[in-house]
ROVO-622635 format. One record per residue (C-alpha): x, y, z. Coordinates in steps of 0.001 Angstrom, whole numbers, padded with zeros to 6 digits, always signed. Example, Ala and Ser with C-alpha at 12.3 -4.5 7.8 and 13.67 -1.06 7.14 Angstrom:
BEGIN
+012300-004500+007800 +013670-001060+007140 
This chain:
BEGIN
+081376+115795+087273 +084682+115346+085436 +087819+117684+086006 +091122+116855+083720 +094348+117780+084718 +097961+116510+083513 +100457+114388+085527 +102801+111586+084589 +102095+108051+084747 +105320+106005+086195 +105642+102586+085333 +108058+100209+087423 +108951+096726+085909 +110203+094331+088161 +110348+090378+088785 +107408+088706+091434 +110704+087533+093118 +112204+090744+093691 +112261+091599+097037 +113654+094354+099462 +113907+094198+102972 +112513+090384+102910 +109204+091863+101403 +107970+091722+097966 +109699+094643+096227 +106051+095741+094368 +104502+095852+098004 +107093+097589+099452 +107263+100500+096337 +103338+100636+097077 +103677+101214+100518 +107071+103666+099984 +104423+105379+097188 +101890+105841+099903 +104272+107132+102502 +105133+109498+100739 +102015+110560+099445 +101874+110315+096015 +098095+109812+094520 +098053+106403+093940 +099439+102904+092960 +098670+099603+091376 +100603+096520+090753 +099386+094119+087948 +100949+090610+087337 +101944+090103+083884 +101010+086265+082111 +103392+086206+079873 +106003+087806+077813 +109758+087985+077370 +112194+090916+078810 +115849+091663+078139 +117302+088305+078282 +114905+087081+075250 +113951+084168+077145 +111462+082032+075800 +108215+083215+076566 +106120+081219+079312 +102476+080660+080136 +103040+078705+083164 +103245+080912+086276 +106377+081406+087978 +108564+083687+089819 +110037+085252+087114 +107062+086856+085842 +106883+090664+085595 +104751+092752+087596 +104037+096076+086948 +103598+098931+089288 +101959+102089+087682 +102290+105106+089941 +099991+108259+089027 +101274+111627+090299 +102336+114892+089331 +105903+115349+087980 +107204+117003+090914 +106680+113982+093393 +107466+111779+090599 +111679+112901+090291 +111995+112438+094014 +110408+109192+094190 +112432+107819+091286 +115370+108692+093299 +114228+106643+096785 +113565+103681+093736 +117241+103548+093415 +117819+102376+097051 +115212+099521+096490 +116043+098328+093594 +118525+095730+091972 +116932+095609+088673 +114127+096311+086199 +113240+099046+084482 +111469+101868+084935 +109317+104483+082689 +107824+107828+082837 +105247+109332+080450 +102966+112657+080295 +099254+111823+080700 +096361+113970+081122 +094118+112484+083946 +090631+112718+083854 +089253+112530+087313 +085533+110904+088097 +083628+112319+091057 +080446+110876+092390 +077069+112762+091681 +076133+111301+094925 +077325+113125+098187 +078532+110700+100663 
């Protein structure tokens, strides 16, 4: 069974090396996501790629590397938590974008 709905999809871009309170910043915006109780969050490591300061692209891994943390919710957890962001962060950028959500139940009752 499928149900479809819309929300917005939040997108956080940050350094690996970012940190707040001594702990990764991407783990710590999870963990601030779930807290609060938005529906869920992700972080994915970028490879490679180049950012504001056009800096040469790099396939070697380092701390410089983006990671991305996609947050899925609906828009009016979404302002608030862009808000507590501001406290966290020092830098990076963040996006927001409409997205209609298609949600996948199990057949099977568990």
């Amino acid at each position: 069974m499928t149900e479809a709905t819309d929300a917005v999809l939040l997108r956080i871009y940050i350094k690996e090396s970012d940190r707040h309170n001594g702990q990764p910043l991407h783990l710590a915006i999870i963990e601030e996501a779930r807290k609060q109780g938005l529906a869920g969050a992700t972080a994915l490591r970028g490879i490679s790629g180049f950012g504001s300061r056009k800096a040469k692209p790099s396939t070697k891994f380092s701390a410089e590397v983006a990671i991305v943390v996609e947050i899925i919710d609906w828009g009016d957890n979404v302002t608030p938590f862009v808000k507590k962001l501001d406290e966290m962060m020092d830098g990076g950028l963040i996006t927001t974008e409409q997205v209609n959500v298609v949600w996948y139940q199990s057949k099977k009752s568990t």
